[in-house]
Each structure stands twice: as C-alpha cells, then as structure tokens.
C-alpha positions as a Markdown table, in Angstrom:
| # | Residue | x | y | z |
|---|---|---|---|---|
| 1 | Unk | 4.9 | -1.2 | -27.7 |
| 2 | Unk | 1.3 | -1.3 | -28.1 |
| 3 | Unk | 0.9 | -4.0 | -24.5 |
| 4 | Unk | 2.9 | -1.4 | -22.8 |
| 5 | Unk | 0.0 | 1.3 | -23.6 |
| 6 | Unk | -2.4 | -1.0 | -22.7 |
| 7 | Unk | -0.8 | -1.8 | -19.7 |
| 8 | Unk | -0.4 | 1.5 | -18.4 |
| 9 | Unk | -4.3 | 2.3 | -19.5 |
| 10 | Unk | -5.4 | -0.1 | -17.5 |
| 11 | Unk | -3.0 | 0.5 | -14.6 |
| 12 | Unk | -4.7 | 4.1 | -14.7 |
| 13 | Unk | -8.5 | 3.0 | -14.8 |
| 14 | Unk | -8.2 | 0.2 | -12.4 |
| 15 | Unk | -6.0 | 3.1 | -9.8 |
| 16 | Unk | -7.9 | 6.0 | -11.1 |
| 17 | Unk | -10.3 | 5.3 | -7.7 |
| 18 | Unk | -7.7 | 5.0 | -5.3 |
| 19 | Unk | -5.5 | 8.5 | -6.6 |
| 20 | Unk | -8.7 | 10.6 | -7.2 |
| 21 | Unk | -11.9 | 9.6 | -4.8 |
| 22 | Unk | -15.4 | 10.7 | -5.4 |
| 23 | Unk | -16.2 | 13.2 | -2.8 |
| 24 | Unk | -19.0 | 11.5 | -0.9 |
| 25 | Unk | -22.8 | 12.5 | -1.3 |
| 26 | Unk | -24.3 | 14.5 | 1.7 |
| 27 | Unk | -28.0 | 12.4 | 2.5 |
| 28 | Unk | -30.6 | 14.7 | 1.9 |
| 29 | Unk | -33.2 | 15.7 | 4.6 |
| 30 | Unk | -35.4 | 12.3 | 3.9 |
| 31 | Unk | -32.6 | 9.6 | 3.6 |
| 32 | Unk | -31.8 | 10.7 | 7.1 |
| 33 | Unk | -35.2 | 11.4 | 8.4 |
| 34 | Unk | -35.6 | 7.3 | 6.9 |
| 35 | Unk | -32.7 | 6.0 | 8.5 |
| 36 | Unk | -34.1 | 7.2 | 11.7 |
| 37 | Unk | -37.1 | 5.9 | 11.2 |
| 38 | Unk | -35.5 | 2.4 | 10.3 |
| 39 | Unk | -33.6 | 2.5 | 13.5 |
| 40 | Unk | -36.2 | 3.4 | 15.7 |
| 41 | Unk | -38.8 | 0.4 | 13.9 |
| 42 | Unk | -35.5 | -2.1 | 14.4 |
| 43 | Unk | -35.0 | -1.7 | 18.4 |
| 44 | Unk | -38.9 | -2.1 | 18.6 |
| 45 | Unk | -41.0 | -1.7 | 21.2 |
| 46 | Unk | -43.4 | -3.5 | 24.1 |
| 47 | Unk | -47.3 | -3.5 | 23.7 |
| 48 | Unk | -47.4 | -5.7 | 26.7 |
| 49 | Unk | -45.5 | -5.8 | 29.8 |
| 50 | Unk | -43.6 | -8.8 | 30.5 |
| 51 | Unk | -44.6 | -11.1 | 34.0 |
C-alpha cells in the first residue's frame, strides 16, 4: 500500500510540469534592449573595405 502512494507521488511531481506549465516570463525592457545589442555585435561589421 505504502509503494502505491509513493508511486503515484512521484507520478504527480515528475508530470506536475507537463499538466500545469509555468506561464512564461515577459523580458523586461533591458533583456531585450541586450539581446539586440548581442545580435547586432554578432553579425559585426567592416572597418576596412575589402580589395
């Protein structure tokens, strides 16, 4: 009796992400204004023109 309730506990903790997700965090005004500025510094750009 008692591996049966331990069963289903765990059953419900290990599901319990899957039947009830976290509502996902809204990015604030400076995660976003960073992830632009990540972008933009990844694609680079020229100093010197190319011959």
């Amino acid at each position: 009796m008692d591996i049966i309730v331990v069963l289903i506990v765990v059953l419900i903790l290990w599901t319990n992400s899957t039947l009830f997700p976290k509502p996902e965090k809204k990015k604030t005004v400076d995660e976003k204004l960073a992830e632009a500025i990540k972008d933009y510094l990844k694609e680079g750009f020229k100093v010197r023109k190319d011959s």
